[in-house]
C-alpha positions in Angstrom: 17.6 1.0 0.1 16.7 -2.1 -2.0 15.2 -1.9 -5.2 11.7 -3.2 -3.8 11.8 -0.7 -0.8 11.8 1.8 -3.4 9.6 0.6 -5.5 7.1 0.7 -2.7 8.3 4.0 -1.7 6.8 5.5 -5.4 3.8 3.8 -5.2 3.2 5.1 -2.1 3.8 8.5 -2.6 2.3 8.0 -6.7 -0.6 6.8 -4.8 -1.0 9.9 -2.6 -1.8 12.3 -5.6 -4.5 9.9 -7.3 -7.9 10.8 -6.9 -9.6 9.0 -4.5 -11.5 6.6 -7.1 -8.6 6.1 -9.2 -6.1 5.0 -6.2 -9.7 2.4 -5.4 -9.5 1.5 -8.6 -5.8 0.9 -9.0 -5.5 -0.7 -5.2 -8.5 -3.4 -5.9 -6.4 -4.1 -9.0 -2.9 -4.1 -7.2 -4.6 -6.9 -4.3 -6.0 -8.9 -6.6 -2.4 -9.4 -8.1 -0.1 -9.4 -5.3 -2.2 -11.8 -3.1 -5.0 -13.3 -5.3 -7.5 -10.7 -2.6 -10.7 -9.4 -4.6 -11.2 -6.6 -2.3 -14.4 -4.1 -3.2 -13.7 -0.5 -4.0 -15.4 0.7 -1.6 -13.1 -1.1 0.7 -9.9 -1.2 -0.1 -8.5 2.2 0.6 -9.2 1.4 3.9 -7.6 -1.7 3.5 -4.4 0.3 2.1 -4.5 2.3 4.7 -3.9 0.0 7.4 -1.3 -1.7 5.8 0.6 1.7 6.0 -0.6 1.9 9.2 1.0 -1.5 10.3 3.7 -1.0 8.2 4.8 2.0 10.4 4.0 0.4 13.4 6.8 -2.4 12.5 9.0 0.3 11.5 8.7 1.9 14.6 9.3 -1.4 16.7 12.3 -2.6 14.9 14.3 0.5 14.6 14.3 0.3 10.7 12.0 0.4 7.7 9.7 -2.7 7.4 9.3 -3.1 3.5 6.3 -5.0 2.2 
């Protein structure tokens, strides 16, 4: 597994224990960053949530785990 993988990995599961308006907090934050996305709070779980969503889906197709 490379670095990054894992990295994702923890924040995914890190994630998983937040309380819901802590991880919208945190994910509006974490979008902004990583793509320059302002995404509302009241959005972007959903938002995260599909990302898993296709990330598994490309995962599944390819045989292997698609990182981020």
């Amino acid at each position: 597994m490379r670095q990054n993988d894992a990295y994702f990995d923890l924040l995914i599961e890190t994630l998983e224990g937040l309380e819901p308006a802590a991880r919208a907090q945190f994910l509006q934050r974490f979008f902004l960053s990583l793509s320059h996305i302002d995404i509302p709070e009241n959005q972007v779980v959903t938002v995260w949530e599909e990302v898993l969503t296709r990330r598994a889906q490309l995962s599944e197709r390819s045989e292997s785990l698609v990182s981020f």
